[in-house]
VOKE-172198 format. One record per residue (C-alpha): residue number from 1; chain; x, y, z. Coordinates in steps of 0.2 Angstrom, whole numbers, plus 2048, in hexadecimal, padded with zeros to 3 digits. Layout:
k=NUM; c=A; east=X; north=Y; up=Z
...
//
This chain:
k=1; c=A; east=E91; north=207; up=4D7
k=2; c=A; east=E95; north=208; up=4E9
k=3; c=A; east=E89; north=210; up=4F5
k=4; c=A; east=E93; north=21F; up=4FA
k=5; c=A; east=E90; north=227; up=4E9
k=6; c=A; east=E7C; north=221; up=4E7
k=7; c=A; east=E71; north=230; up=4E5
k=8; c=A; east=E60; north=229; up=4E5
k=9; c=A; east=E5E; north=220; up=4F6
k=10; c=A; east=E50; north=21E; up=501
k=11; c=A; east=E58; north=22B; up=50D
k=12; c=A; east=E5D; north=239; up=501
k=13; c=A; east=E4A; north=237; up=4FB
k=14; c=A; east=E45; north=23B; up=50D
k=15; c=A; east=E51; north=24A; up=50C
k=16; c=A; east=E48; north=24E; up=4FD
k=17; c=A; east=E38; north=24C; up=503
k=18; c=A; east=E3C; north=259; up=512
k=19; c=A; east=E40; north=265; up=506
k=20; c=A; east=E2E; north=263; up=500
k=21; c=A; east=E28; north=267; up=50E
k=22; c=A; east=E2F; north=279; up=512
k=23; c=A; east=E23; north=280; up=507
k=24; c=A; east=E15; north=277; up=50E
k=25; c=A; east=E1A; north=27F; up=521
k=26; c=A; east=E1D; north=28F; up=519
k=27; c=A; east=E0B; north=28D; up=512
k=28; c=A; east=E02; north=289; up=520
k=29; c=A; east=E0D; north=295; up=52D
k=30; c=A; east=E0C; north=2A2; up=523
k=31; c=A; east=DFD; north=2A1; up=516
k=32; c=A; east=DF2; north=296; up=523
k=33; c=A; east=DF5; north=29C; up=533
k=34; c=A; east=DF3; north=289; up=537
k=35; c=A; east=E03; north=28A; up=543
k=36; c=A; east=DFD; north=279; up=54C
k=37; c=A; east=DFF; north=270; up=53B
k=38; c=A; east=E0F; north=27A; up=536
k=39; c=A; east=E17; north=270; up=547
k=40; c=A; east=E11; north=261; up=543
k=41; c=A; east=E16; north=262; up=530
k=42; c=A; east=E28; north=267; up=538
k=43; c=A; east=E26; north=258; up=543
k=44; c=A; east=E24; north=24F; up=533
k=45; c=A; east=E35; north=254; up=52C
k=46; c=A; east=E3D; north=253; up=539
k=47; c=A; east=E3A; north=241; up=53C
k=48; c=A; east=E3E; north=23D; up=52A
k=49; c=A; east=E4F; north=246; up=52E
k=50; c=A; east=E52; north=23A; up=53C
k=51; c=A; east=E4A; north=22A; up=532
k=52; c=A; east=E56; north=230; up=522
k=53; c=A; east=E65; north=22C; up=52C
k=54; c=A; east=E5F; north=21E; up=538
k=55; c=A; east=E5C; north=216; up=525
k=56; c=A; east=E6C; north=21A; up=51D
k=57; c=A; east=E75; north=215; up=52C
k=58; c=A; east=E6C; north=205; up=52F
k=59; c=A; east=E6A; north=1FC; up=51B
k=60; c=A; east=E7A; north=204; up=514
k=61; c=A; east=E74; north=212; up=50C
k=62; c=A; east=E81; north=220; up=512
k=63; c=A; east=E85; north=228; up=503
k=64; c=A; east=E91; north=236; up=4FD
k=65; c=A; east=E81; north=240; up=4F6
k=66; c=A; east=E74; north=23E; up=507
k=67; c=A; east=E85; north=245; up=511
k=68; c=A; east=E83; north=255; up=50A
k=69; c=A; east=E71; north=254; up=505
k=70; c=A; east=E6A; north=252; up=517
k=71; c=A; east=E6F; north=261; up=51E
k=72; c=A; east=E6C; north=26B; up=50F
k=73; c=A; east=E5B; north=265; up=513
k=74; c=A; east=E5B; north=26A; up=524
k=75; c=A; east=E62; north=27C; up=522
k=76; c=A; east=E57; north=280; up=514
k=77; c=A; east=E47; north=279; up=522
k=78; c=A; east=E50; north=282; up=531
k=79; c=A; east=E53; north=293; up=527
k=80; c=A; east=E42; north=290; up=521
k=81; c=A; east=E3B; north=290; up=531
k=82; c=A; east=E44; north=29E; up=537
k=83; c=A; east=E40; north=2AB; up=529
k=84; c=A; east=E2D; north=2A4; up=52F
k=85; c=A; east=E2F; north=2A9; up=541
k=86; c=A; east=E3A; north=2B8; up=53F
k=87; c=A; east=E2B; north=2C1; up=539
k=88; c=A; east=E24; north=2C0; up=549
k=89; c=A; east=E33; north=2BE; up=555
k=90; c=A; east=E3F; north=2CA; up=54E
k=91; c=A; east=E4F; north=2C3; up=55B
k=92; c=A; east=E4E; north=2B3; up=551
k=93; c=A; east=E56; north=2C0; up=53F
k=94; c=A; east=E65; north=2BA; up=549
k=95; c=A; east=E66; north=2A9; up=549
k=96; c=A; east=E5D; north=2AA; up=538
k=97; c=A; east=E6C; north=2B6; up=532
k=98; c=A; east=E78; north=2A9; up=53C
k=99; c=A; east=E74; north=29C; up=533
k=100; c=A; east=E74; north=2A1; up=521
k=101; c=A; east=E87; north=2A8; up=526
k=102; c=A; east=E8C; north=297; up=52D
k=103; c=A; east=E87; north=28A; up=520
k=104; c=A; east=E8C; north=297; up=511
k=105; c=A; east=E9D; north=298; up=518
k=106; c=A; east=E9D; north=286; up=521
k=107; c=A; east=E96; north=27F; up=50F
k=108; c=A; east=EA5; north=289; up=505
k=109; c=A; east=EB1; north=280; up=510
k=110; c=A; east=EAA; north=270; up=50F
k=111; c=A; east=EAA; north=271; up=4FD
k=112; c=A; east=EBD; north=275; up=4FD
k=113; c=A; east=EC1; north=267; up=509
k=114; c=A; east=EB7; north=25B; up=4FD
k=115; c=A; east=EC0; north=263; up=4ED
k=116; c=A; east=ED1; north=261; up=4F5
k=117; c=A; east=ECE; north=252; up=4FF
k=118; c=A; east=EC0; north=247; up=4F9
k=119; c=A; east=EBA; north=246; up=509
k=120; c=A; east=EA8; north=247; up=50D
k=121; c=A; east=EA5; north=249; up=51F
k=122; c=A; east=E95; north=248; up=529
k=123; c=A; east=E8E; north=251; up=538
k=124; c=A; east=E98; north=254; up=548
k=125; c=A; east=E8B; north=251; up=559
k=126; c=A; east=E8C; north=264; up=558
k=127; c=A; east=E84; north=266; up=549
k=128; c=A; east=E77; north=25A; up=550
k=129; c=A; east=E74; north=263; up=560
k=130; c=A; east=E72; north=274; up=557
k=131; c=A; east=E67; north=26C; up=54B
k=132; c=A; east=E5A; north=263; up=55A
k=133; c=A; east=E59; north=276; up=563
k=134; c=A; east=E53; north=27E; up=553
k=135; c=A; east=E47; north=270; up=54F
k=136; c=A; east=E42; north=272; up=561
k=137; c=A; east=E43; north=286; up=561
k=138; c=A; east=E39; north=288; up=552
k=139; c=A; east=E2B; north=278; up=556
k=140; c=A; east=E28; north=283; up=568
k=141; c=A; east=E28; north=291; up=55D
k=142; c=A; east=E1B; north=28B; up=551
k=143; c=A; east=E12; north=27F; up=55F
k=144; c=A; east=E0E; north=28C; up=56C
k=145; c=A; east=E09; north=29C; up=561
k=146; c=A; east=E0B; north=2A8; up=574
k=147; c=A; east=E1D; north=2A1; up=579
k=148; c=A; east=E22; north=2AE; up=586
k=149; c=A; east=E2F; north=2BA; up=580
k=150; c=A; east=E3A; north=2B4; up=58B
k=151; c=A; east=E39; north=2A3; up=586
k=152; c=A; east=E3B; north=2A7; up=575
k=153; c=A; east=E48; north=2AF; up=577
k=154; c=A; east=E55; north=2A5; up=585
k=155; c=A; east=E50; north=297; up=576
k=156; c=A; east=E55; north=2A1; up=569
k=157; c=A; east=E65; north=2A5; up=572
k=158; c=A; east=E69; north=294; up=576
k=159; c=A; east=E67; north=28F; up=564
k=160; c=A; east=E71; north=29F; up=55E
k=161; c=A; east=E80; north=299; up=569
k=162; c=A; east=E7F; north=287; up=564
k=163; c=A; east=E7F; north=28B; up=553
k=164; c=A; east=E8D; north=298; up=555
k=165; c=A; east=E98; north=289; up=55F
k=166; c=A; east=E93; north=27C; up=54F
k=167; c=A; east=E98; north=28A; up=543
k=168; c=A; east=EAA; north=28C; up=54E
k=169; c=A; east=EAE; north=278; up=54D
k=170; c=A; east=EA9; north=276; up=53D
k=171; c=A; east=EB3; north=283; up=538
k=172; c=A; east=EC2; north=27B; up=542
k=173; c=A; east=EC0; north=26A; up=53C
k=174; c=A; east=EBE; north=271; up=527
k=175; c=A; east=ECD; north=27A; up=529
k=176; c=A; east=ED8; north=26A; up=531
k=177; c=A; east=ED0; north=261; up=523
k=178; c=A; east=ED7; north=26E; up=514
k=179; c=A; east=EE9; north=272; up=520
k=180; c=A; east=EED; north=25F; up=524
k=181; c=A; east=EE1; north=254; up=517
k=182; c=A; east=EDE; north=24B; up=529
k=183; c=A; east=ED4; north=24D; up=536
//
């Protein structure tokens, strides 16, 4: 069996083992009130997310499975987040709303490009950067309980825009992929 179609690697393990932990933040954000650990928990998870891939990457272990699995992984935390701090921060309904909109329809098309195509593609540096500013938007969020309105909401904004730029060019490139079968 060649690596690209393994399942159970030690990366898609750590994918699986930041799914875990969204209930655990939830818990302790909502249930707890412990915010400081909820940050640090996400801190957590977010290394893992960087460790999965620095492991893939670095022992072979890039699989077919962990390409789609990781952000699944990293949505699923993000929106888990942003239901969290929508509560309080009623702004952040919009990049909440944003990003289930994007990976439904982004995650429709990927699935028609893999169906017609076979080709399994990874993250653009786009996907990347929106995915650091939520990680950071939502650690300053959880981290510093009094973030200024204003604060909250230019990084709100500037994840919102990010996001709305990633969702564009993946969009782009899905749709070259189903025209051309090339990118």
């Amino acid at each position: 069996m060649k690596r690209k179609h393994q399942i159970l690697t030690i990366p898609n393990l750590m994918s699986l083992f930041r799914l875990c932990l969204i209930p655990l933040i939830v818990w302790l954000y909502h249930k707890k009130e412990m915010y400081g650990l909820a940050a640090f928990t996400l801190v957590v998870s977010g290394i893992t997310d960087v460790a999965d891939g620095i492991v893939a990457r670095r022992f072979n272990m890039v699989s077919n499975f962990g390409k789609a699995f990781d952000p699944v992984a990293d949505k699923l935390t993000q929106f888990a987040m942003l239901v969290c701090l929508a509560v309080r921060f009623h702004w952040i309904l919009v990049p909440m709303c944003l990003i289930l909109v994007k990976e439904i329809l982004t995650g429709i098309l990927k699935m028609a490009v893999i169906r017609k195509t076979g080709i399994v593609e990874g993250a653009d540096w786009h996907g990347k950067v929106t995915t650091v500013l939520l990680y950071i938007t939502i650690f300053l969020h959880l981290a510093w309980y009094e973030i200024p309105d204003v604060w909250s909401i230019a990084l709100t904004a500037l994840c919102t825009a990010m996001m709305l730029i990633s969702f564009i060019l993946y969009g782009i490139r899905n749709l070259k992929l189903l025209k051309n079968r090339k990118y």
